[in-house]
Kinemage of the C-alpha trace (Angstrom):
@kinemage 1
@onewidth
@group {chain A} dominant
@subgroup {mainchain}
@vectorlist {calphas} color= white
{ca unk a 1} P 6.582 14.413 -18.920
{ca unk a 2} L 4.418 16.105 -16.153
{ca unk a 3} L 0.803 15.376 -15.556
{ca unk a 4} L -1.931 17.669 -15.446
{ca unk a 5} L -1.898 17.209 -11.833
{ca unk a 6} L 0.209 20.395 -10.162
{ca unk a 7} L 1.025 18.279 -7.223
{ca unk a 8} L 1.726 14.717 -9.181
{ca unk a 9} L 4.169 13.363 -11.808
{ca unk a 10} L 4.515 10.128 -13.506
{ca unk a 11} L 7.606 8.395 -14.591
{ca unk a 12} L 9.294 5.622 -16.507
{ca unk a 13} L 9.724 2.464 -13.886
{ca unk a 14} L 12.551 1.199 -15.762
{ca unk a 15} L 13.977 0.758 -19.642
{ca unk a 16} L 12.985 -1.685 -22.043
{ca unk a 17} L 9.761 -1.419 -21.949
{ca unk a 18} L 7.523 -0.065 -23.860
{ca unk a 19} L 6.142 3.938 -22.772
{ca unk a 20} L 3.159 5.714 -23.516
{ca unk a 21} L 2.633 9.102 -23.128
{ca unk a 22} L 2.404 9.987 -19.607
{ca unk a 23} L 5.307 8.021 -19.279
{ca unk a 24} L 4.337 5.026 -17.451
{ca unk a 25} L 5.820 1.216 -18.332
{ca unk a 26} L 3.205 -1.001 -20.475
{ca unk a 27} L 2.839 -4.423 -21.145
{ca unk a 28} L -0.387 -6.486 -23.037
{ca unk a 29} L -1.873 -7.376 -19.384
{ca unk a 30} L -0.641 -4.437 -17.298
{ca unk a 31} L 0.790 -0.798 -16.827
{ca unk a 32} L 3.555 -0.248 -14.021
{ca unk a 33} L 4.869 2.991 -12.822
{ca unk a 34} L 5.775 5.554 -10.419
{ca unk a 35} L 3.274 7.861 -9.665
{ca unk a 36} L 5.105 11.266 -7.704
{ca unk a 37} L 2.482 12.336 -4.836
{ca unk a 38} L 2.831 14.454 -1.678
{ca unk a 39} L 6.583 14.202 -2.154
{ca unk a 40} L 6.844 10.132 -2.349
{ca unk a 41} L 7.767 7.862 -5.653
{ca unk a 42} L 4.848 5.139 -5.039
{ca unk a 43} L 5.334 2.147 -7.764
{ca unk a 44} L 1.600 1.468 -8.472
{ca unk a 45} L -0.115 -1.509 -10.887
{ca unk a 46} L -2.654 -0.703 -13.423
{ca unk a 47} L -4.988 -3.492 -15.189
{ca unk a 48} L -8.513 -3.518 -16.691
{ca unk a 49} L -11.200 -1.445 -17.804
{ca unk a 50} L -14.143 0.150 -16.251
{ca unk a 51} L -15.318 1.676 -12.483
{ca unk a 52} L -11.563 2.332 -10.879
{ca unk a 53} L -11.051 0.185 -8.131
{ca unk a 54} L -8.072 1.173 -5.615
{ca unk a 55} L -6.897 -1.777 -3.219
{ca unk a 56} L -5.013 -0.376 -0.368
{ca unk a 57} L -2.813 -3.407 1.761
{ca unk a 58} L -2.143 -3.774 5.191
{ca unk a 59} L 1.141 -3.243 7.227
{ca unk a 60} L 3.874 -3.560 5.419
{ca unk a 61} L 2.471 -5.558 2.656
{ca unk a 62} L 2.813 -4.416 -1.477
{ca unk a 63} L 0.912 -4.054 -4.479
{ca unk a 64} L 1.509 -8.270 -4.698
{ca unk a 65} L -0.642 -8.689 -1.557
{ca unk a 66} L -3.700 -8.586 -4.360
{ca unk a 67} L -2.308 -10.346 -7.505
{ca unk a 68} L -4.824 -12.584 -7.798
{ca unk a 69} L -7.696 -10.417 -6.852
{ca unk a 70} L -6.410 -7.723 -9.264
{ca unk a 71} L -6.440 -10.373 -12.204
{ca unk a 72} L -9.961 -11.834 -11.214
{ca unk a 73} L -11.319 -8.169 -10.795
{ca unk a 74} L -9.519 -6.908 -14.212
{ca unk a 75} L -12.430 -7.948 -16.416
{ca unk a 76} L -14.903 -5.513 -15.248
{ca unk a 77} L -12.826 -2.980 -13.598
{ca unk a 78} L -9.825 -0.876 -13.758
{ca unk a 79} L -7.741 -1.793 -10.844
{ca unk a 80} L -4.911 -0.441 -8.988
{ca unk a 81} L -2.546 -1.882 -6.910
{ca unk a 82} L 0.453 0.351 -5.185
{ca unk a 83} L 3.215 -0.109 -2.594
{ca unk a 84} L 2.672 2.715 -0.005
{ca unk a 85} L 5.981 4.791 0.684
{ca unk a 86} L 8.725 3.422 2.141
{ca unk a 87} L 7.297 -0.277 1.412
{ca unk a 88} L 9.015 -2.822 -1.129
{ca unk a 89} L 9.429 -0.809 -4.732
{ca unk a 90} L 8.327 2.411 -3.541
{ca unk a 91} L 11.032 4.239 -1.810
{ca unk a 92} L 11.819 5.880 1.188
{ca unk a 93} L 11.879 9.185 0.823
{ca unk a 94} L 14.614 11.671 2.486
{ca unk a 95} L 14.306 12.370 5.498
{ca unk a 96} L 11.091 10.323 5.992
{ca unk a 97} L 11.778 8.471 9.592
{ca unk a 98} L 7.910 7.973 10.403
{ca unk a 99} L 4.251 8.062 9.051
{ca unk a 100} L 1.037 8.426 10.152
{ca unk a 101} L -2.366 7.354 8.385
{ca unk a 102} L -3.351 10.717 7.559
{ca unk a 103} L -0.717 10.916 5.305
{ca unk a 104} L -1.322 7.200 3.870
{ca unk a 105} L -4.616 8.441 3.131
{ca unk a 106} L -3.320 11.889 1.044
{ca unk a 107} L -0.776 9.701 -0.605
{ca unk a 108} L -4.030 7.221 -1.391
{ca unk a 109} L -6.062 10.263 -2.639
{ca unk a 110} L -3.000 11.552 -4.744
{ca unk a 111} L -2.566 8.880 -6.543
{ca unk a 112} L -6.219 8.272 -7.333
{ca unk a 113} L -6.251 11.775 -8.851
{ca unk a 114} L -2.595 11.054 -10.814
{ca unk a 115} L -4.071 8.307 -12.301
{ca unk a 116} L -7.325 10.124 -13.316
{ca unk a 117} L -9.257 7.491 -11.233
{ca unk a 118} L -11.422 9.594 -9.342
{ca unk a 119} L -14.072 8.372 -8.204
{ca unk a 120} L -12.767 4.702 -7.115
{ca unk a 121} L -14.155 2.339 -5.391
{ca unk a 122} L -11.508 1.953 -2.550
{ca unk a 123} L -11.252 -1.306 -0.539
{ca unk a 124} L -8.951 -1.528 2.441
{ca unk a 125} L -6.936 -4.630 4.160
{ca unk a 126} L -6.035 -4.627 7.650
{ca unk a 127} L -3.877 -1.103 8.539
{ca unk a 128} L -5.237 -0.284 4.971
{ca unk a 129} L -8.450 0.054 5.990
{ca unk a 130} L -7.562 3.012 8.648
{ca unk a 131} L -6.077 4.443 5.620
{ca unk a 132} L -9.500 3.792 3.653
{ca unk a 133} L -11.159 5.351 6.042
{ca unk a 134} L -9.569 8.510 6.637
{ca unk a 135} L -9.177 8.661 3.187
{ca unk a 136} L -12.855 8.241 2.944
{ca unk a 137} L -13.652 10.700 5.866
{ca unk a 138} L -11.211 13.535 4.590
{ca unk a 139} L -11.219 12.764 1.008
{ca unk a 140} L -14.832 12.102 -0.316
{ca unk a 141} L -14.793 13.786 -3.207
{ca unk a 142} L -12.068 11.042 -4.521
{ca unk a 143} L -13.964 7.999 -2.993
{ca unk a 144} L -17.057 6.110 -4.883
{ca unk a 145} L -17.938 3.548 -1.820
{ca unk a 146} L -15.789 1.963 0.384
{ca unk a 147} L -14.948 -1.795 1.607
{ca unk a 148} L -13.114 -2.523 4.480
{ca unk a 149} L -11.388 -6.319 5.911
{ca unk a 150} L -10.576 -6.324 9.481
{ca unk a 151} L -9.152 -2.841 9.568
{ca unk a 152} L -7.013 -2.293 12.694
{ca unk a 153} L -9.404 0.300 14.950
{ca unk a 154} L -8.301 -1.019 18.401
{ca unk a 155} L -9.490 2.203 19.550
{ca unk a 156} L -12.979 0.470 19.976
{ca unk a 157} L -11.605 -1.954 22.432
{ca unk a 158} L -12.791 -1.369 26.099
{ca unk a 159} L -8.529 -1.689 26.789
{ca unk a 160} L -7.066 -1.296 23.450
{ca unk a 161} L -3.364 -0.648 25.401
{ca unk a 162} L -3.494 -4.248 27.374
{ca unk a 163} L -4.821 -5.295 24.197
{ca unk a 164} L -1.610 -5.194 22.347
{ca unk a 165} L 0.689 -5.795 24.830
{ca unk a 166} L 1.428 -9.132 24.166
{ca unk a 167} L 2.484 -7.931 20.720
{ca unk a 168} L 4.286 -4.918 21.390
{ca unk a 169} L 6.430 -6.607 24.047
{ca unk a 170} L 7.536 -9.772 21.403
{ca unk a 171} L 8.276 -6.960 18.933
{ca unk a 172} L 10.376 -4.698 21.483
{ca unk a 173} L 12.065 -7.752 22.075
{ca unk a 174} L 13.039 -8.761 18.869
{ca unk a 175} L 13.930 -5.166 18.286
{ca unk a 176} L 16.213 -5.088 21.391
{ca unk a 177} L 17.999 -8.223 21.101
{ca unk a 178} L 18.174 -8.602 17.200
{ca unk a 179} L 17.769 -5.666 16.125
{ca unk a 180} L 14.863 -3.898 13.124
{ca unk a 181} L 14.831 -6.915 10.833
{ca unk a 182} L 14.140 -9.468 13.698
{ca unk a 183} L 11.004 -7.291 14.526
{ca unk a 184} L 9.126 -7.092 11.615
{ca unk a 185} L 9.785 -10.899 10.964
{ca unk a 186} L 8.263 -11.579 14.374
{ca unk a 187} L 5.462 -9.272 13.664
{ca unk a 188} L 4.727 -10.882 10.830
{ca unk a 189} L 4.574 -14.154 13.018
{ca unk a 190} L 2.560 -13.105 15.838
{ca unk a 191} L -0.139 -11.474 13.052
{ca unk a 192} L -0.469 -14.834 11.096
{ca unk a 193} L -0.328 -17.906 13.375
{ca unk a 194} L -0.546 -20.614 10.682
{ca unk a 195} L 2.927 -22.466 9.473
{ca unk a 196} L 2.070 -21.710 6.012
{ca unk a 197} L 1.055 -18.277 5.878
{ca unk a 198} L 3.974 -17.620 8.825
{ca unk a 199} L 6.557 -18.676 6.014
{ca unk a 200} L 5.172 -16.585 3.530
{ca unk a 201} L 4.901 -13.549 5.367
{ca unk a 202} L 8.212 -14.019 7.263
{ca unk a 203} L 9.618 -14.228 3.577
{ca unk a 204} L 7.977 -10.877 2.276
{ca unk a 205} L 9.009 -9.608 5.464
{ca unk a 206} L 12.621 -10.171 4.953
{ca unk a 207} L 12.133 -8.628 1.101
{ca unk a 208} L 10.318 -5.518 2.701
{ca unk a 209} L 13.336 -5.045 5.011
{ca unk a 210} L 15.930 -5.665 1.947
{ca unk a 211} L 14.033 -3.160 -0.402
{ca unk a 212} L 13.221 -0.581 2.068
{ca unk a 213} L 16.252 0.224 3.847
């Protein structure tokens, strides 16, 4: 069933569950689906009731990334989690090879208005808040207020190139010698020093790189 959205659709996530009618997968605590926007299936999260709250992760991470949060939040809020395109349960779509924030940001704002969530509140993680950002910047209409955690603007750095370096050249590495799966484990590694949250991040890493290829 199409939704009232000309450039958005909604549909079933998989069978056995219950559907409403927009055609989204339901359970007692929590609505999954795929939400069709600017040409990319995104598998979002829907829980609660009240001001819409849209929480936009970082790098390669998934809706998961905010489980907890989400749960905590659902009380006095409606909140959405997503995958962004091309990460875990959404898909890559055809032909997509790369991505840029700008489009993050319209896939952000298209799913906000799928979802009938406009205005949210929109809080960004990380790369997600570039995306929260731009979308904020180039899509206010969709945006309530904004909250942003250590977004990614290197761009303020007197030397953001020597800045990253370090990074890039462990990733190239990785890349070169064992090939696209060895480099996003290792950046995963060089982003989060600790043992613990190294092992959990090299784990989702690995399930990124399993789901998305």
């Amino acid at each position: 069933m199409s939704h009232p959205h000309a450039d958005s659709d909604l549909q079933v996530r998989e069978p056995g569950y219950r559907v409403n009618r927009v055609n989204v997968v339901e359970t007692p605590e929590k609505i999954e689906g795929i939400a069709v926007v600017n040409g990319a299936e995104l598998y979002y999260e829907k829980q609660g009731a009240g001001i819409a709250v849209l929480l936009i992760s970082g790098s390669t991470g998934d809706a998961g990334n905010f489980t907890p949060a989400a749960h905590m939040l659902a009380d006095e809020f409606t909140v959405v989690t997503y995958d962004r395109r091309g990460n875990s349960r959404s898909p890559r779509p055809a032909g997509w090879t790369a991505t840029s924030v700008a489009e993050q940001a319209d896939d952000a704002a298209g799913l906000i208005g799928s979802l009938g969530l406009s205005p949210a509140v929109v809080f960004g993680a990380s790369a997600g808040g570039l995306i929260a950002l731009d979308l904020m910047i180039r899509h206010p209409e969709v945006v309530r207020a904004g909250i942003v955690q250590e977004p990614s603007i290197f761009s303020v750095l007197p030397d953001p190139i020597a800045a990253l370096a370090p990074r890039r050249a462990l990733i190239e590495e990785a890349l070169r010698t064992k090939g696209p799966r060895a480099a996003k484990v290792r950046a995963f590694r060089v982003g989060n020093p600790r043992p613990k949250m190294s092992l959990t991040s090299t784990r989702r890493a690995e399930f990124h790189w399993r789901t998305s290829v």
